[in-house]
C-alpha positions in Angstrom: 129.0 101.2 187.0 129.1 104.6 187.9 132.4 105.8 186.5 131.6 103.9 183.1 131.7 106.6 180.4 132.0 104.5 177.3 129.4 101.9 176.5 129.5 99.9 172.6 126.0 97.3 172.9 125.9 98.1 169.2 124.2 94.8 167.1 123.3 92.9 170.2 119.1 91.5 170.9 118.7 93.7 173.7 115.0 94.4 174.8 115.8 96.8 177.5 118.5 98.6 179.0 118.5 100.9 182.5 120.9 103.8 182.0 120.0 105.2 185.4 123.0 102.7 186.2 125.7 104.6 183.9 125.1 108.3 185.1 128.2 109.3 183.8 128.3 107.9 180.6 130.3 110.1 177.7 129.1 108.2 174.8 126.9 105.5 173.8 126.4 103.3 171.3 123.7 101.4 170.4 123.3 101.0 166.8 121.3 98.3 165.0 119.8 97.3 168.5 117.0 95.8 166.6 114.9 94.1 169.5 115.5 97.2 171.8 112.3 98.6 172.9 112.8 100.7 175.9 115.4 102.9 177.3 114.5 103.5 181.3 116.8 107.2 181.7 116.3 109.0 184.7 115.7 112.7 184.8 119.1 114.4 185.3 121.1 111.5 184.2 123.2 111.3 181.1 124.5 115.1 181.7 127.4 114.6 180.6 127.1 112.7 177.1 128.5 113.9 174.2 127.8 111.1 172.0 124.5 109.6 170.9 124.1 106.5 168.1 120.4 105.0 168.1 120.6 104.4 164.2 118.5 101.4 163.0 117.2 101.2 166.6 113.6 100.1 164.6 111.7 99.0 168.1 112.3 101.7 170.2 109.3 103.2 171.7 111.0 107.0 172.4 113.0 109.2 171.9 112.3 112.1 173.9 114.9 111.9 176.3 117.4 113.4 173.7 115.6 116.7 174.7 117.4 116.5 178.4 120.9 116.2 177.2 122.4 119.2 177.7 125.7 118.7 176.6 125.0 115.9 173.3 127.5 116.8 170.5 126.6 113.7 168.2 123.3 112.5 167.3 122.7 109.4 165.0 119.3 108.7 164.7 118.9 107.5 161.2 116.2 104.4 160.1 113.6 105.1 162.2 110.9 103.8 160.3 108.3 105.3 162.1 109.5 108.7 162.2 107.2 110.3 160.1 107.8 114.2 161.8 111.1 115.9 162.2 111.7 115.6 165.9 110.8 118.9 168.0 113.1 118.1 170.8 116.4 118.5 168.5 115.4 122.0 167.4 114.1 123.2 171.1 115.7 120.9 173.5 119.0 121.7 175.6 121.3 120.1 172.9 120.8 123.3 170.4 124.0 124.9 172.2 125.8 122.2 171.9 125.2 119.6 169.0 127.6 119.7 166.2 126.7 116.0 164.4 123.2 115.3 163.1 122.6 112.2 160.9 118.4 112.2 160.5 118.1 109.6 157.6 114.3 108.5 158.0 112.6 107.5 154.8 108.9 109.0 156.1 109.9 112.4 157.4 108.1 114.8 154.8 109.1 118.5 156.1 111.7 120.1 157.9 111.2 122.7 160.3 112.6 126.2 160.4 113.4 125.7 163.6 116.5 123.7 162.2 118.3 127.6 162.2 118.7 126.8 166.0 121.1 124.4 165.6 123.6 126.6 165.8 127.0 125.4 166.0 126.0 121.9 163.9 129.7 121.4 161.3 127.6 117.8 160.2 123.8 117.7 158.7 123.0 114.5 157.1 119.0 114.8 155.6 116.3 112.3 154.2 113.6 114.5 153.2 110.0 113.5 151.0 108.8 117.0 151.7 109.6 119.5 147.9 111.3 122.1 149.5 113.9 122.8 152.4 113.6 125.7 155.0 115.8 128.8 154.2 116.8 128.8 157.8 119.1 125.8 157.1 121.3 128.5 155.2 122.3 130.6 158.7 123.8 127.2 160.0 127.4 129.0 159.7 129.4 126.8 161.2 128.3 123.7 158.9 131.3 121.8 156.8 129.2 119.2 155.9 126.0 119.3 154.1 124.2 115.7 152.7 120.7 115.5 152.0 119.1 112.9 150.0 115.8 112.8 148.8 114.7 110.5 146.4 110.5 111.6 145.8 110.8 114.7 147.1 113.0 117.6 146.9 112.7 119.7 143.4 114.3 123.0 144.4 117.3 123.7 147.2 117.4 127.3 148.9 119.2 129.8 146.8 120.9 131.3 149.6 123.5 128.1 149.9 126.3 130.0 149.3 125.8 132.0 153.0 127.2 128.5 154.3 130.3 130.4 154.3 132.3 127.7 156.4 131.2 124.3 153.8 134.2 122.3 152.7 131.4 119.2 151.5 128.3 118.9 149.5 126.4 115.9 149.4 123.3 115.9 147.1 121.1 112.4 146.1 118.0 114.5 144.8 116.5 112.7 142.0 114.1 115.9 141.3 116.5 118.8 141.6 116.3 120.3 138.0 119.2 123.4 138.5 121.6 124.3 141.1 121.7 127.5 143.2 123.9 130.0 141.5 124.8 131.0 144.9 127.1 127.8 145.3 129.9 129.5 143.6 130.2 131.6 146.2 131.0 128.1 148.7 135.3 129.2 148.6 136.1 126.7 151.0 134.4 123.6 149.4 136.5 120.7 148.6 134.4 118.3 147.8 131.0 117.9 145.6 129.1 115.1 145.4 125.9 114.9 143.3 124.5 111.2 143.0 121.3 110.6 140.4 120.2 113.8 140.1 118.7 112.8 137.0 116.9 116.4 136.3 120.1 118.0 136.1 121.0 119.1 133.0 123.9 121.4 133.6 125.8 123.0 136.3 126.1 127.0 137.5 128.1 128.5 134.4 130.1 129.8 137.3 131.4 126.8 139.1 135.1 127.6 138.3 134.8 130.0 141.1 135.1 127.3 143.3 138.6 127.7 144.3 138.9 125.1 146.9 137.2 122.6 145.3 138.9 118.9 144.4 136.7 116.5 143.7 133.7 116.9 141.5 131.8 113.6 141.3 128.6 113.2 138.8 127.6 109.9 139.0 124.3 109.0 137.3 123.2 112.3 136.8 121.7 110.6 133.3 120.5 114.4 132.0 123.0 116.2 132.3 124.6 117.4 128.9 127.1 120.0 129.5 130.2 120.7 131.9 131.1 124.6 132.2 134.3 125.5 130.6 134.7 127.7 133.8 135.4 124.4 135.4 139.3 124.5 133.7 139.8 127.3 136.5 140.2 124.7 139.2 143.4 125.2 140.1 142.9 122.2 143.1 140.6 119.9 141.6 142.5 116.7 141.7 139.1 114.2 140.8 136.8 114.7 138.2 134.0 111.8 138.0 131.1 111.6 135.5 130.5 108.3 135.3 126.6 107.4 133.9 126.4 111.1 132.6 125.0 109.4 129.7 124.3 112.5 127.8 127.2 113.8 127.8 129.0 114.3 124.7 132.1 116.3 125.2 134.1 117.7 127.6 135.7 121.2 128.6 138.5 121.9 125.3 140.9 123.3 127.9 140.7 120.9 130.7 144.4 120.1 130.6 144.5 123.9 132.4 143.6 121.8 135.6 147.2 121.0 136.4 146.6 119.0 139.9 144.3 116.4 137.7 144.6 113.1 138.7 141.5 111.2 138.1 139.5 111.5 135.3 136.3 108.9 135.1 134.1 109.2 132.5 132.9 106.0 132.0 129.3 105.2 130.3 129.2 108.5 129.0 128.6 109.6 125.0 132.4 111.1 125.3 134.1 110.2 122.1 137.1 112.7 122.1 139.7 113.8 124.7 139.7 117.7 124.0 143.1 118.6 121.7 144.4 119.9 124.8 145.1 117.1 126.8 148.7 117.2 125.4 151.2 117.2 128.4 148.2 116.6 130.7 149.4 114.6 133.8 147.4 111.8 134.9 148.7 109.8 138.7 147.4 106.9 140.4 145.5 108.8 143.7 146.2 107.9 147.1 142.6 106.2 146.4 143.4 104.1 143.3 145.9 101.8 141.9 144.9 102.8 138.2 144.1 105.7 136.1 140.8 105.4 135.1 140.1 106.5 131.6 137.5 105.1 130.0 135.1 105.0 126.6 137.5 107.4 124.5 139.1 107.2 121.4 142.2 109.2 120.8 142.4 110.5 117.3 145.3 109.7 115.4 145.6 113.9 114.2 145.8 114.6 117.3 148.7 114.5 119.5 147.0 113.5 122.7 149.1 112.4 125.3 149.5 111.5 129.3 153.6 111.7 130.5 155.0 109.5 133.3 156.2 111.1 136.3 159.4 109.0 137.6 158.8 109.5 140.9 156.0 106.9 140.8 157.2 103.6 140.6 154.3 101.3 139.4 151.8 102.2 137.2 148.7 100.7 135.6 147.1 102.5 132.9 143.3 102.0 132.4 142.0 102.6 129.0 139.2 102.0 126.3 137.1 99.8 127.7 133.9 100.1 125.8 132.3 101.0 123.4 135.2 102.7 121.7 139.2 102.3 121.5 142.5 104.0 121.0 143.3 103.6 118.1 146.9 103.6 118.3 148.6 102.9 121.8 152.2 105.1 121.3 149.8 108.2 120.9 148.4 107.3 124.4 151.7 106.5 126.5 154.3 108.9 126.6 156.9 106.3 127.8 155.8 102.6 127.6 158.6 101.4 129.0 157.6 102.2 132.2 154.3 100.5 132.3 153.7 97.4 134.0 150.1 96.7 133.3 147.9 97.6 130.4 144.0 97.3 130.3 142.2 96.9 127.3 138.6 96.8 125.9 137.5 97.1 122.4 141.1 97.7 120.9 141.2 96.6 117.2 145.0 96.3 117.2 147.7 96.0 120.2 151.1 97.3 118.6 153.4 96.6 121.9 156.9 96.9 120.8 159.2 98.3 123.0 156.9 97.8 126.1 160.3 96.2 128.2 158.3 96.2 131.9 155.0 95.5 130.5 154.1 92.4 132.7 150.3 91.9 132.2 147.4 92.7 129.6 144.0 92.4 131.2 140.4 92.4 130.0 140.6 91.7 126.3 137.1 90.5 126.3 135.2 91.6 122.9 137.7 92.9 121.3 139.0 93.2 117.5 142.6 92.0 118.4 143.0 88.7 116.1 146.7 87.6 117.2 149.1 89.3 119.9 152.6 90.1 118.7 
């Protein structure tokens, strides 16, 4: 087995395993090896792996081979339960010139190191962390296009230089204590996506976030305090997805959203949103290569107000999604610039369904507690 440089045991009951018979190997998998206990590796071995998965590996007595493997570009160690200290041989063993992946999700690590600066040339950090704040070190990882950390007791305050990680393109935050945002992540021009999941301190975001020129998707989801969105945000020239869905306090959004002409989601359900801003008109809403609908939901569309969302004819089926609690549109034409081209209509809480002149219309879903009495 000495040529074998690709080995997948991911899921099975192994107790043991010898790798001093695979010297070569280039990457191995053993993911959610539950019963594995020990790994016999032979000093020198395993030189030339690039590729490291040990995730959910619960039973496994150590680790501290990972320090010998000069040449390890990704590293999944995430669900050790018993990993209560951020592992020293990552930050000081001969991976730190080479590692470019880390995924360290273990619920009981409480601090991590300074020493996480070494890691270089890492484009992939994925963090659980209990401890309140992160090393300012984790800031001169240059090369990093992926940022996630997640942090559900711990975490109140990230470092405010952010924005010095020059090269990010994603931001992943799950940090139920965070209570503000680094101004400094304005400066982040080549990030594309931001992703903030129950930061339920949150009550607003850097007045500045327009200055994200990169960025297209913004996605809020359960951030339950959070009560304003920056008009600066209408400056998104690229933002194509704009979630807020569980941002229960929020009332209202940006009056000249329809400036962000690339739009093509726009979630806000189970929010207090009760009025598209006047501007909307001419605003262009398309089913993303990720959905088969337009999701617009909770709203109510006043009749003095010519709100509307046009059809581009290069699509050829479209759903609509609208109203789907607690409020409703109150009059359908003022929604739909041309109804004749919709095949499917979704409904919530819609007192009356005026449909005339719908020719493709094919199916009306989810009428469920609504005021309708009789369809036409």
């Amino acid at each position: 087995m000495k040529k074998l440089k690709f080995l997948n045991l991911g899921y099975t009951k192994l107790i043991t395993l010898d790798l001093r018979l695979t010297p070569n190997l280039e990457r191995l998998d053993l993911r959610s090896c539950e019963y594995l206990q020990k790994l016999d590796v032979h000093s020198g071995c395993l030189k030339s792996l690039v590729y490291l998965n040990l995730s959910y590996c619960t039973l496994l007595e150590s680790l501290e081979f990972i320090e010998q493997l000069e040449s390890l570009e990704v590293l999944d160690i995430d669900g050790q339960v018993y990993m209560t200290e951020f592992p020293d041989y990552i930050t000081t063993g001969h991976s730190i010139n080479s590692l470019r992946e880390l995924h360290l999700l273990c619920n009981k690590i409480e601090e991590v190191p300074s020493s996480i600066g070494n890691l270089h040339k890492l484009v992939s950090l994925e963090l659980n962390c209990h401890g309140k704040i992160l090393p300012r070190s984790i800031c001169s990882l240059r090369h990093l296009r992926t940022l996630a950390l997640y942090s559900t007791t711990g975490i109140e305050e990230l470092p405010g230089d952010l924005g010095q990680l020059e090269c990010l393109e994603n931001l992943d935050l799950r940090c139920i204590k965070v209570k503000h945002l680094p101004g400094s992540i304005c400066m982040l021009k080549y990030l594309k996506t931001l992703f903030l999941y129950k930061c339920e301190l949150l009550e607003k975001l850097p007045e500045d976030v327009g200055q994200l020129e990169s960025l297209e998707k913004l996605d809020l989801l359960e951030c339950t305090n959070l009560r304003d969105i920056p008009s600066s945000i209408c400056k998104l020239k690229h933002l194509k997805e704009l979630k807020l869905v569980h941002c229960k306090r929020l009332e209202k959004l940006p009056d000249k959203l329809a400036d962000i002409e690339c739009l093509q989601l726009l979630d806000i359900q189970c929010t207090s949103i009760t009025h598209l801003p006047p501007t909307l008109k001419g605003l262009k809403i398309f089913r993303s290569e990720f959905y088969d609908q337009v999701v617009v939901d909770e709203i109510i569309l006043d009749d003095s107000i010519d709100n509307e969302i046009t059809h581009d004819d290069s699509i050829e089926d479209d759903s609509i999604t609208s109203a789907s609690s607690p409020w409703a549109i109150s009059k359908v034409d003022d929604f739909i610039h041309d109804d004749s081209m919709v095949d499917d209509l979704y409904v919530g809480t819609s007192q009356k369904l005026d449909l005339e002149g719908w020719r493709r219309l094919r199916n009306v879903y989810n009428i469920r507690a609504t005021g309708v009495t009789h369809l036409p």
